[in-house]
N, C-alpha and C positions, 0 to 999 in steps of 0.2 A: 389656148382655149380648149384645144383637145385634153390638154392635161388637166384642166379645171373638171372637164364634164367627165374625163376616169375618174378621175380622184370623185368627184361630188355623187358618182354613181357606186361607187365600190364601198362609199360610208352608207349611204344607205341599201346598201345589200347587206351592211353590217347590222344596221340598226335595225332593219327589216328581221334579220335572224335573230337578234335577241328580246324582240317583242315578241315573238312566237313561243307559247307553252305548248310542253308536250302534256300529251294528254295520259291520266290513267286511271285505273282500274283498280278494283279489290277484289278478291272473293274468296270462301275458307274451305277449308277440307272438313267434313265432319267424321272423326274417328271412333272406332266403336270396337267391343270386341265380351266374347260372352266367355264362361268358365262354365261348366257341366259337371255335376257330379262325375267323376269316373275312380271305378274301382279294381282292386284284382286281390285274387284270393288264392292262399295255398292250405295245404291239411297234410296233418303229418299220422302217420297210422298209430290204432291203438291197440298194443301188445299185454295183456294181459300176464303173462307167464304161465305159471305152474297154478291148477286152480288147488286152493288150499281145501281139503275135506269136509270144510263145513262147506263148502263152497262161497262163501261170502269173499271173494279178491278184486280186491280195484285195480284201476289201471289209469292213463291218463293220457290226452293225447294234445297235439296242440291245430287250433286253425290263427292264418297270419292274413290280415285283410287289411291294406293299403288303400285308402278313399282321400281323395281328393278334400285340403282342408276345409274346412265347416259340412263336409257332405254328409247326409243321416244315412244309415245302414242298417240291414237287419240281416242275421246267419239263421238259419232253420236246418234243422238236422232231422234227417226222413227217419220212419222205424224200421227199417234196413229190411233186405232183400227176404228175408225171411219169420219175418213178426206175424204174428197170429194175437189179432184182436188188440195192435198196436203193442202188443206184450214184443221186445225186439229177443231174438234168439242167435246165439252162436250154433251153427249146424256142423255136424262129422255124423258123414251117411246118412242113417235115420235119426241119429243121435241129438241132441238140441239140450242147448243149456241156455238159461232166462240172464238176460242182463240189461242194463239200462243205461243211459247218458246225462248228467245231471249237469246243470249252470255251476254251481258252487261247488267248494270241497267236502263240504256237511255231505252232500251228495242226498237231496231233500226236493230240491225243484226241478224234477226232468224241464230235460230241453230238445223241445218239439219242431215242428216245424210249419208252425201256426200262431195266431195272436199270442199269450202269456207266455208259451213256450219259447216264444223267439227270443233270441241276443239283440239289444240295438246297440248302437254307437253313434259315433260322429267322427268323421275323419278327421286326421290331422297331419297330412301328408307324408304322416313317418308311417312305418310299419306297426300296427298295434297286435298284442297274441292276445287269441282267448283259449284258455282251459277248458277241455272238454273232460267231465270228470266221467267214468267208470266205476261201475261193480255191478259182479256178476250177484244173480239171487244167492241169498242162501238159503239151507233147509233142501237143498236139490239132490234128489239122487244121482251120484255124477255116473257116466260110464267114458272108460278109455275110448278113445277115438280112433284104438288102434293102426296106430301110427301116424294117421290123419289130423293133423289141428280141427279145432271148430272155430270155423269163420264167419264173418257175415261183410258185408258191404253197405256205409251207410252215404245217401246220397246229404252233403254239403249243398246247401242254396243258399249264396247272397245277392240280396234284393239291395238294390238304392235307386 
């Protein structure tokens, strides 16, 4: 009799356990994540040479601006450290010579550092270069700079 009532009690502690559901749960992660325009800019100087007698001598320079892709961008080029009346000047001493920055190689649409005047783009995760064209006036009375170059410093701004 004892062995009836283990036996008849250990099936249903069996049965007991497979009637029982475990119980559960759900719930999700919600993932998310943003891209930002971001940019970075290099500029490479612009070397003129020898200015030829009529004074009329271009030169060229390059700016290299990496934006994040589809990001818009705009370069603006200041009238350098020593422009009078936005006229930009290379200086040796008192000396100044008139030259300009142009979008194109016509060298026809200065490039400012404001509405028309600006560069835009759109990034595309590569490096893109832009030409920054030169030439100095011509019709200029030159004078040596003796021994001096004439320089100026033009401030690069990119906006995105």
């Amino acid at each position: 009799m004892k062995f009836a009532l283990l036996l008849a009690t250990a099936v249903l502690g069996v049965a007991a356990t497979q009637t029982a559901s475990a119980a559960t749960e759900t719930s999700s992660i919600a993932a998310s994540a943003s891209v930002s325009t971001v940019c970075a800019m290099n500029s490479a100087p612009l070397a003129f040479g020898e200015v030829a007698p009529s004074g009329a001598t271009a030169g060229s320079a390059m700016v290299s601006v990496t934006c994040t892709d589809g990001g818009g961008y705009t370069v603006g080029l200041g009238d350098g450290l020593h422009s009078v009346a936005a006229q930009r000047n290379l200086v040796s001493g008192s000396n100044a010579l008139a030259y300009d920055l142009y979008k194109e190689s016509g060298r026809t649409i200065r490039w400012g550092d404001a509405g028309a005047g600006l560069v835009s783009g759109a990034g595309t995760a590569v490096e893109q270069s832009l030409t920054v064209y030169g030439q100095v006036k011509a019709g200029q009375t030159l004078l040596s700079g003796n021994g001096a170059p004439y320089t100026d410093t033009i401030m690069v701004t990119l906006t995105y």
